[in-house]
PDB file of N, CA, C and O in Angstrom:
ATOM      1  N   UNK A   1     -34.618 111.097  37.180  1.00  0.00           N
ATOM      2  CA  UNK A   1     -33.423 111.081  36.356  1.00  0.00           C
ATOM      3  C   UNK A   1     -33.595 109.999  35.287  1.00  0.00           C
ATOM      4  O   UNK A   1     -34.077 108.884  35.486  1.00  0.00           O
ATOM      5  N   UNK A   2     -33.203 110.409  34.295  1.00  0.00           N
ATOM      6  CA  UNK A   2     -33.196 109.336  33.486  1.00  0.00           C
ATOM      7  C   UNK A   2     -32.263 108.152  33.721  1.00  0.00           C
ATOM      8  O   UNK A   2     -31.208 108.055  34.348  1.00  0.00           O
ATOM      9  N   UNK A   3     -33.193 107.042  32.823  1.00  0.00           N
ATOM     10  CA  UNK A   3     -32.507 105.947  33.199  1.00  0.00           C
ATOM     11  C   UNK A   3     -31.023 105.754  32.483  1.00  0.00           C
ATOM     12  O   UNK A   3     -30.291 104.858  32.904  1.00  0.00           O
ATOM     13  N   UNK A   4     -30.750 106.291  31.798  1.00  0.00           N
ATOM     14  CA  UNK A   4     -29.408 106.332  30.768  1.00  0.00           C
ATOM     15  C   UNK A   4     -28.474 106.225  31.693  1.00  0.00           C
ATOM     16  O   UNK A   4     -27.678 105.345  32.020  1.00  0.00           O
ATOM     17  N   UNK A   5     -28.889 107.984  32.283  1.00  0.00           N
ATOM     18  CA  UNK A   5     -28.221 108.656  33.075  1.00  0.00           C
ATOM     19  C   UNK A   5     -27.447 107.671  34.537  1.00  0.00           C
ATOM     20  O   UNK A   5     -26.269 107.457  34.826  1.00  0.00           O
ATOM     21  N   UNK A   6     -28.599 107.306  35.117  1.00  0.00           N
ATOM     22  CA  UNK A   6     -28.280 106.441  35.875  1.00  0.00           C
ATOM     23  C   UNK A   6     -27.277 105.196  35.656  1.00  0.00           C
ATOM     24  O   UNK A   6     -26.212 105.004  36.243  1.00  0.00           O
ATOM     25  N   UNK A   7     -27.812 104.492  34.779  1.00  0.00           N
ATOM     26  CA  UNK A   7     -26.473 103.367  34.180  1.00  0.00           C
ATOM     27  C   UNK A   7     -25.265 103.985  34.226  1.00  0.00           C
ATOM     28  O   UNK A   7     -24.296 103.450  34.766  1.00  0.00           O
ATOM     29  N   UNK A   8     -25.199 105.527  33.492  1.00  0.00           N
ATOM     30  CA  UNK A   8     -23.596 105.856  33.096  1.00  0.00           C
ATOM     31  C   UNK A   8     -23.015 106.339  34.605  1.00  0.00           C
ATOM     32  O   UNK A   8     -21.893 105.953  34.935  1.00  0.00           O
ATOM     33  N   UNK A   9     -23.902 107.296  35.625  1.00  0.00           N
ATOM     34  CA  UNK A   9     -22.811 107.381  36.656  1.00  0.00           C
ATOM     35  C   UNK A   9     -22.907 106.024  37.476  1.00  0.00           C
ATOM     36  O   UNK A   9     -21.768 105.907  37.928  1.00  0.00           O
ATOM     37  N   UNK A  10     -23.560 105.067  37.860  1.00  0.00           N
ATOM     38  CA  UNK A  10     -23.217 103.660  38.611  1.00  0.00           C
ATOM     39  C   UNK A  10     -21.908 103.256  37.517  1.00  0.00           C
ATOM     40  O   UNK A  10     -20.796 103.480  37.995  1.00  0.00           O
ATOM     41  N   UNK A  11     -21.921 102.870  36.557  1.00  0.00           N
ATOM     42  CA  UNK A  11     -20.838 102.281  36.201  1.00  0.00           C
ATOM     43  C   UNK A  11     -19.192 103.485  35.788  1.00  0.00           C
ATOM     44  O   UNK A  11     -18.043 103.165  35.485  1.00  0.00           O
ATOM     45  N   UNK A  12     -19.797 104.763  35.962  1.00  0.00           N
ATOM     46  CA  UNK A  12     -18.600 105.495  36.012  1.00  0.00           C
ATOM     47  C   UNK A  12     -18.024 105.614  37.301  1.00  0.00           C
ATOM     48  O   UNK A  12     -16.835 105.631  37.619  1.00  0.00           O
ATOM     49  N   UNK A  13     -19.299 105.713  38.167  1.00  0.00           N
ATOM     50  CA  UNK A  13     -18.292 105.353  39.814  1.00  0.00           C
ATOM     51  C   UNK A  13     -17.604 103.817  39.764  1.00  0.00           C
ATOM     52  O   UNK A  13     -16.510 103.533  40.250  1.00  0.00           O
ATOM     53  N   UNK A  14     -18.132 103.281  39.353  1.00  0.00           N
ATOM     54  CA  UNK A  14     -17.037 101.900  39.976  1.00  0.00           C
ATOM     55  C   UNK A  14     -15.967 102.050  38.329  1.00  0.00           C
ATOM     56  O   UNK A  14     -15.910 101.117  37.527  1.00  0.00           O
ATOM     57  N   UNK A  15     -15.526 102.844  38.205  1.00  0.00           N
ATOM     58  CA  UNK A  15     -15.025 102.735  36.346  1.00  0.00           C
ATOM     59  C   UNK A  15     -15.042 101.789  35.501  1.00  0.00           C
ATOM     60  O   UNK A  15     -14.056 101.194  35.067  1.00  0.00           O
ATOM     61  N   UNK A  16     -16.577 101.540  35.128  1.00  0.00           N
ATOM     62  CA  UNK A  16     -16.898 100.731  34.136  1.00  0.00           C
ATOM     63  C   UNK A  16     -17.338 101.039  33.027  1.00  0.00           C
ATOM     64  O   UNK A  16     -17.593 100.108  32.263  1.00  0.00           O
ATOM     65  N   UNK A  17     -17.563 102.378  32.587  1.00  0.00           N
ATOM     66  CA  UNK A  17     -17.971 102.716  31.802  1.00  0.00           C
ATOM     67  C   UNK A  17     -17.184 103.267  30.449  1.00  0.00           C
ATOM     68  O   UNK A  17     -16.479 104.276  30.467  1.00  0.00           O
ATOM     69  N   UNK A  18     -17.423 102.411  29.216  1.00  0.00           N
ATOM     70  CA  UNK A  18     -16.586 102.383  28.455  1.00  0.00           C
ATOM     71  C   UNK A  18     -17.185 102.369  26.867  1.00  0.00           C
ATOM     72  O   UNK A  18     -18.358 102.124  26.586  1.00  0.00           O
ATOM     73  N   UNK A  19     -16.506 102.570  26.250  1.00  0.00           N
ATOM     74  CA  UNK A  19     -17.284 102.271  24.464  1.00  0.00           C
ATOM     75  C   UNK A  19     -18.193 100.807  24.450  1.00  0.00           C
ATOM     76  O   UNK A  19     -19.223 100.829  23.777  1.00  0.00           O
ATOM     77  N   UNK A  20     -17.750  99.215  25.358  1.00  0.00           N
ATOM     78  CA  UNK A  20     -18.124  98.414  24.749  1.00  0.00           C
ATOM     79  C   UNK A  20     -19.351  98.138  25.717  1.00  0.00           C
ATOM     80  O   UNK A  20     -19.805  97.056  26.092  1.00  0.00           O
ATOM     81  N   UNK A  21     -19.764  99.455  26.019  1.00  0.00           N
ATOM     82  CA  UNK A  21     -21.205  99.567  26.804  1.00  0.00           C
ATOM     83  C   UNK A  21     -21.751 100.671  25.878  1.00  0.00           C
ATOM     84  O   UNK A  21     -21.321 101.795  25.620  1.00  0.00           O
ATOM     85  N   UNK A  22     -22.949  99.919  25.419  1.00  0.00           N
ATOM     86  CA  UNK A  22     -24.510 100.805  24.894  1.00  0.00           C
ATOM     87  C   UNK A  22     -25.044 101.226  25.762  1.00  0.00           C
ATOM     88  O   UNK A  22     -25.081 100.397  26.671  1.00  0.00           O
ATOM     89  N   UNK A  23     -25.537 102.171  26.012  1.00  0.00           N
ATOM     90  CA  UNK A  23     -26.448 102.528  26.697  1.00  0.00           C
ATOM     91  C   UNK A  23     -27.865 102.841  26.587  1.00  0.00           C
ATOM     92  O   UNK A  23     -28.702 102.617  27.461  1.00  0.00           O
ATOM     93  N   UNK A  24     -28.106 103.455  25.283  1.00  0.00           N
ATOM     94  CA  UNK A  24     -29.024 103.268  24.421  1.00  0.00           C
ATOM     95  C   UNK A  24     -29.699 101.856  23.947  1.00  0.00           C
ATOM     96  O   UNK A  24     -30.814 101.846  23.426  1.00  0.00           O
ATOM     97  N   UNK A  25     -28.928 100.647  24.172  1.00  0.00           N
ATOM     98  CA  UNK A  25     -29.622  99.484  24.529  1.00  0.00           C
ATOM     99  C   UNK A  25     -30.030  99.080  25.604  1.00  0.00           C
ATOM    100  O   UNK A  25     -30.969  98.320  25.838  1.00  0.00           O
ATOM    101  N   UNK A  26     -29.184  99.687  26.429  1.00  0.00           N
ATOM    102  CA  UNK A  26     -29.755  99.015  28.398  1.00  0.00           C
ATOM    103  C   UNK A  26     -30.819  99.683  28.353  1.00  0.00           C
ATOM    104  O   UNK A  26     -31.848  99.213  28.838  1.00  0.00           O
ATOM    105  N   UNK A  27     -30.794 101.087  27.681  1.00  0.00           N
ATOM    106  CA  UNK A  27     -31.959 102.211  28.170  1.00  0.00           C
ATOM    107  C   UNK A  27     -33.276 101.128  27.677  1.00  0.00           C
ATOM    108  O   UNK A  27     -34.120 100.682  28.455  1.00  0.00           O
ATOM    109  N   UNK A  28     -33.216 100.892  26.449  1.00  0.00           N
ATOM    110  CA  UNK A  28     -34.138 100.064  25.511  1.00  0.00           C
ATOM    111  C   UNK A  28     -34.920  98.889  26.598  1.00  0.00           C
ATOM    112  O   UNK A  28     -36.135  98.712  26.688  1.00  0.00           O
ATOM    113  N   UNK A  29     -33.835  98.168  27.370  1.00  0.00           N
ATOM    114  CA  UNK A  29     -33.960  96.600  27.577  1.00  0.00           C
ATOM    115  C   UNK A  29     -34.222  96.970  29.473  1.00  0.00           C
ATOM    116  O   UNK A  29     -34.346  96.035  30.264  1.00  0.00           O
ATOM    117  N   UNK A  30     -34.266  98.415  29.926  1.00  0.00           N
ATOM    118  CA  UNK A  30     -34.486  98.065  30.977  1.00  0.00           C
ATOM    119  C   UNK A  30     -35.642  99.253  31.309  1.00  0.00           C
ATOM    120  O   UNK A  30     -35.637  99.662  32.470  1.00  0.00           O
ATOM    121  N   UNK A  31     -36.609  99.824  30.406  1.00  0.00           N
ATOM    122  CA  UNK A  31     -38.073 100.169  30.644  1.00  0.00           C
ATOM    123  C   UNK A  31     -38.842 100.112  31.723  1.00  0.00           C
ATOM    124  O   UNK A  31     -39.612 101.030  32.006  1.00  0.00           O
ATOM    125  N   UNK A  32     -38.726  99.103  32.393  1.00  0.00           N
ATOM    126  CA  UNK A  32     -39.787  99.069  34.479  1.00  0.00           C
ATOM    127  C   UNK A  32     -38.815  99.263  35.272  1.00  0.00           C
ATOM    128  O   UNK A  32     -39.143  99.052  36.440  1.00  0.00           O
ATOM    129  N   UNK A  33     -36.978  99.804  35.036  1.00  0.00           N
ATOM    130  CA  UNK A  33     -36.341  99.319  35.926  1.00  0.00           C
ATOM    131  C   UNK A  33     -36.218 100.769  37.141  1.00  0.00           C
ATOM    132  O   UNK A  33     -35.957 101.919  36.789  1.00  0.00           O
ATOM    133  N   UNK A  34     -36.381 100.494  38.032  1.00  0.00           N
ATOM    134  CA  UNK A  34     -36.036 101.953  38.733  1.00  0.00           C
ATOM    135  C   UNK A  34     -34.383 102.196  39.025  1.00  0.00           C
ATOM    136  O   UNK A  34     -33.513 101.340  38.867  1.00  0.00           O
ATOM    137  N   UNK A  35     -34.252 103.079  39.321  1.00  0.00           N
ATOM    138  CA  UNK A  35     -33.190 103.501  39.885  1.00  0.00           C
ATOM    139  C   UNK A  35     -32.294 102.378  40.613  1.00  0.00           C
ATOM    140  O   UNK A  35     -31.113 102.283  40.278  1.00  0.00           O
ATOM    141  N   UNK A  36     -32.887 101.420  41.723  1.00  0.00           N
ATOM    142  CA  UNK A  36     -32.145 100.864  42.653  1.00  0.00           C
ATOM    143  C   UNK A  36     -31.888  99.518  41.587  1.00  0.00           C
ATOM    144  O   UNK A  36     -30.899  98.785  41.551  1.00  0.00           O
ATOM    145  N   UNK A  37     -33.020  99.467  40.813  1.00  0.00           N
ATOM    146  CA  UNK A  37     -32.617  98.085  39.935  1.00  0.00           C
ATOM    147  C   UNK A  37     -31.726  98.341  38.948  1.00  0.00           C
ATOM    148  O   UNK A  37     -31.321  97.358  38.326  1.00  0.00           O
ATOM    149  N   UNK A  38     -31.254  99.580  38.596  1.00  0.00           N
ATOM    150  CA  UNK A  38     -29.814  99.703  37.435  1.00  0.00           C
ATOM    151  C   UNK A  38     -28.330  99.422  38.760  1.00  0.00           C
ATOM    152  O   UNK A  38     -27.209  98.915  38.796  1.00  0.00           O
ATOM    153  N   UNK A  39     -29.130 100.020  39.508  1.00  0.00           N
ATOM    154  CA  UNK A  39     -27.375 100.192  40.570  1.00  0.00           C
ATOM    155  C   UNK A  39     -27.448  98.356  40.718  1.00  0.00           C
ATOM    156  O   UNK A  39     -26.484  97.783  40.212  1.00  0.00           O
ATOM    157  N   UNK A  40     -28.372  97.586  41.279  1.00  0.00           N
ATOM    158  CA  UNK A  40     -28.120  96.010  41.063  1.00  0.00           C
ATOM    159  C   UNK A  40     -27.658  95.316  40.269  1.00  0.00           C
ATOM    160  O   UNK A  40     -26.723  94.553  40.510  1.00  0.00           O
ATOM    161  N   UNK A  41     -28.318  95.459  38.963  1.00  0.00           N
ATOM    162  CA  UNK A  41     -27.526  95.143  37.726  1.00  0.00           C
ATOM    163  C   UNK A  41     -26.437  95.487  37.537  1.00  0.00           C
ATOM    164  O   UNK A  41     -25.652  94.596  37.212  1.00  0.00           O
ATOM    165  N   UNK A  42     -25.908  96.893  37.650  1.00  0.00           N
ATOM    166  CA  UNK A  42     -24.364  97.225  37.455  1.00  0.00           C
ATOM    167  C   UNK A  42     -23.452  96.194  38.475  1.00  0.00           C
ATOM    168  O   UNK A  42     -22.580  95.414  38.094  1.00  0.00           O
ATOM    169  N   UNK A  43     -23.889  96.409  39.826  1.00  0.00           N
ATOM    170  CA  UNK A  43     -22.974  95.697  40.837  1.00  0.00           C
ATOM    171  C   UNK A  43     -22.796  94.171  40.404  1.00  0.00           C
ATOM    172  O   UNK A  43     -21.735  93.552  40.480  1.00  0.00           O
ATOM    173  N   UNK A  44     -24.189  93.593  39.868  1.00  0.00           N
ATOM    174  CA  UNK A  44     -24.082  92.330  39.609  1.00  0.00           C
ATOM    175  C   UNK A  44     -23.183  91.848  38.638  1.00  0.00           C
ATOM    176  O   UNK A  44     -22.440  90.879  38.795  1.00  0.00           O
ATOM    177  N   UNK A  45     -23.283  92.658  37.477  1.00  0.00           N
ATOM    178  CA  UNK A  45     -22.711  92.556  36.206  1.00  0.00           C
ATOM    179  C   UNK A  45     -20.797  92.272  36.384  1.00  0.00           C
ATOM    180  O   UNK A  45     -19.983  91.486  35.900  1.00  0.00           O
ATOM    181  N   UNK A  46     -20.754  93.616  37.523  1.00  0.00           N
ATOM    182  CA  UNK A  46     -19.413  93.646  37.569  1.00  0.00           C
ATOM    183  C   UNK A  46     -18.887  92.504  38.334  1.00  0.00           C
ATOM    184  O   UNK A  46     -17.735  92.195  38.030  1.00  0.00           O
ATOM    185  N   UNK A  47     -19.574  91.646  39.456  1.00  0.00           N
ATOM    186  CA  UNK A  47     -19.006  90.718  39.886  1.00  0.00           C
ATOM    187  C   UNK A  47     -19.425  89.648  38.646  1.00  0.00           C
ATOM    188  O   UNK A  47     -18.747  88.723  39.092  1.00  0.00           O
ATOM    189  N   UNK A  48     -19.899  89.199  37.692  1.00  0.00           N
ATOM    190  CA  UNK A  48     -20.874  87.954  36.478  1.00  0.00           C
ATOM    191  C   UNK A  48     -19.090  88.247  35.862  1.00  0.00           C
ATOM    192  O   UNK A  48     -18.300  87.306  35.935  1.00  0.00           O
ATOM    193  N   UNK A  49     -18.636  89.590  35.296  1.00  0.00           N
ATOM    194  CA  UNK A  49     -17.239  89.692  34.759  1.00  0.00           C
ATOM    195  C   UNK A  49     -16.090  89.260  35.274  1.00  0.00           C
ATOM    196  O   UNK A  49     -15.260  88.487  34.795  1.00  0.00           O
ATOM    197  N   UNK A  50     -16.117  89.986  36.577  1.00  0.00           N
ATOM    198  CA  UNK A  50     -14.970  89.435  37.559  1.00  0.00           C
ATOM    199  C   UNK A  50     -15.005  87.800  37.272  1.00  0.00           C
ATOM    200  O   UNK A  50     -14.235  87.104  36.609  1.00  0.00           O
ATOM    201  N   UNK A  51     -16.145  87.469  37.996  1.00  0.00           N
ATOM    202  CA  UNK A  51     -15.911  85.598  38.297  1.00  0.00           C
ATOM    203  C   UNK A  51     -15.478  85.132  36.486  1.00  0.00           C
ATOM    204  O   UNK A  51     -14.566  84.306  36.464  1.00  0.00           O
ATOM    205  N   UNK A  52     -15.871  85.443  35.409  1.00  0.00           N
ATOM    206  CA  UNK A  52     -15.969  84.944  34.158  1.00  0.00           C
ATOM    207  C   UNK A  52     -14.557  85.406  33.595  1.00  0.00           C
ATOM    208  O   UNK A  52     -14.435  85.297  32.375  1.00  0.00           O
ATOM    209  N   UNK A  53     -13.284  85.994  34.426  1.00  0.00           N
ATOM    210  CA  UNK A  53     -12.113  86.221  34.123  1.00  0.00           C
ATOM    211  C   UNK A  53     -12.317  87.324  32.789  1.00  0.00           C
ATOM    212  O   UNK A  53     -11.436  87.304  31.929  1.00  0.00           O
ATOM    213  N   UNK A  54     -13.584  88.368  32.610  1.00  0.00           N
ATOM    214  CA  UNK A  54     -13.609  89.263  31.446  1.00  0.00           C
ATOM    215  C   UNK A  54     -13.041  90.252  31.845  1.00  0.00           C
ATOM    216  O   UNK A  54     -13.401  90.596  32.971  1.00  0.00           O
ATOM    217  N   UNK A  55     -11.908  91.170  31.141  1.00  0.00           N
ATOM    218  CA  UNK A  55     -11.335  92.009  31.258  1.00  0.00           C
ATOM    219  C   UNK A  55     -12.157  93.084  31.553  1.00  0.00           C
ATOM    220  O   UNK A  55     -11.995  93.579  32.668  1.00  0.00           O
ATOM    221  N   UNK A  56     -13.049  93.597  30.786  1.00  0.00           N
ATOM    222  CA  UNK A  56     -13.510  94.742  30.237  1.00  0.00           C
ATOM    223  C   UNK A  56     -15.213  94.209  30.628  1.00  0.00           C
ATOM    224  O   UNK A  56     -15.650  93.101  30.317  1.00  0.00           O
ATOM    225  N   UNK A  57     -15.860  95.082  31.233  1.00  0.00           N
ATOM    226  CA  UNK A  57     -17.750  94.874  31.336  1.00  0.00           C
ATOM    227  C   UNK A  57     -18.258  95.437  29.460  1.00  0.00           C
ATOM    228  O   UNK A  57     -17.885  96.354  28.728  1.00  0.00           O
ATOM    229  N   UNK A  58     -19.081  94.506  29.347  1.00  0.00           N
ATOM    230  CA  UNK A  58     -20.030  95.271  27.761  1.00  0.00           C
ATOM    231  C   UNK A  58     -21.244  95.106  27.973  1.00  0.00           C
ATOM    232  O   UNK A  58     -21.651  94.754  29.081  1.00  0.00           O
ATOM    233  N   UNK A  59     -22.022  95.324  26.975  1.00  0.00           N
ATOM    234  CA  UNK A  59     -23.494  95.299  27.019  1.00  0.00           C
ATOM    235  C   UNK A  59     -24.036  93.983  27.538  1.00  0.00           C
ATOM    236  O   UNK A  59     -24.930  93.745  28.350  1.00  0.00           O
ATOM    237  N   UNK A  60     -23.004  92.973  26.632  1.00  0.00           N
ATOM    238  CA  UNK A  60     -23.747  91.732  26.939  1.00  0.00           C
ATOM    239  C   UNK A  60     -23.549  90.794  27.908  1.00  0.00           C
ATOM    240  O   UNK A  60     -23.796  89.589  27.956  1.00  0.00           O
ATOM    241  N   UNK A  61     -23.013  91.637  28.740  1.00  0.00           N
ATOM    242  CA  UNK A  61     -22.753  90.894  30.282  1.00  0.00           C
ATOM    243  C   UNK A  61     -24.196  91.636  31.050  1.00  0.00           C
ATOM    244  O   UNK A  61     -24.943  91.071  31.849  1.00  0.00           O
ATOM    245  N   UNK A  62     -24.314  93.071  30.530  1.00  0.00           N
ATOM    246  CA  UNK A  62     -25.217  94.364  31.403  1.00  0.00           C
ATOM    247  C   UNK A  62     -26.579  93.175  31.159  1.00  0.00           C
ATOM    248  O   UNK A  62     -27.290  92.734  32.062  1.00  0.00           O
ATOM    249  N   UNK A  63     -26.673  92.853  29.764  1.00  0.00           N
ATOM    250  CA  UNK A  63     -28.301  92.678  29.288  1.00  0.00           C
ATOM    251  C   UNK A  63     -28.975  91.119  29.591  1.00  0.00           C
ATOM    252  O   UNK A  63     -30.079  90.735  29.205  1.00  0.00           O
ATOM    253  N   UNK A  64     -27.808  90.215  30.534  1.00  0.00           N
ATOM    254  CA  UNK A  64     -28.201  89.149  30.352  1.00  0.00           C
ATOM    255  C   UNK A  64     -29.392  88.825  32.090  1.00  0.00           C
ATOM    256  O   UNK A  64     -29.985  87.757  32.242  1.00  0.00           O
TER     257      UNK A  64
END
């Protein structure tokens, strides 16, 4: 599956997926990542937002 693909349903199951997410940049910035390493990043990302009081997840929480 593509990796796009993957980013958009992990972050559409937990409903994170929104305009102020690229995907076409994660796709870009995450090239070696497999499958289990997008679902990490998503989970991670969403708790990096939570603790950082950000309303909304974006790219540049995904890419850091």
């Amino acid at each position: 599956m593509e990796r796009r693909k993957i980013f958009e349903i992990n972050l559409r199951k937990r409903g994170k997926l929104s305009k102020r997410v690229d995907t076409i940049k994660l796709l870009k910035d995450s090239e070696s990542f497999s499958g289990a390493d997008i679902e990490a990043v998503v989970k991670e990302s969403i708790e990096k937002s939570f603790i950082s009081d950000e309303i909304e997840l974006d790219t540049s929480i995904l890419i850091q």
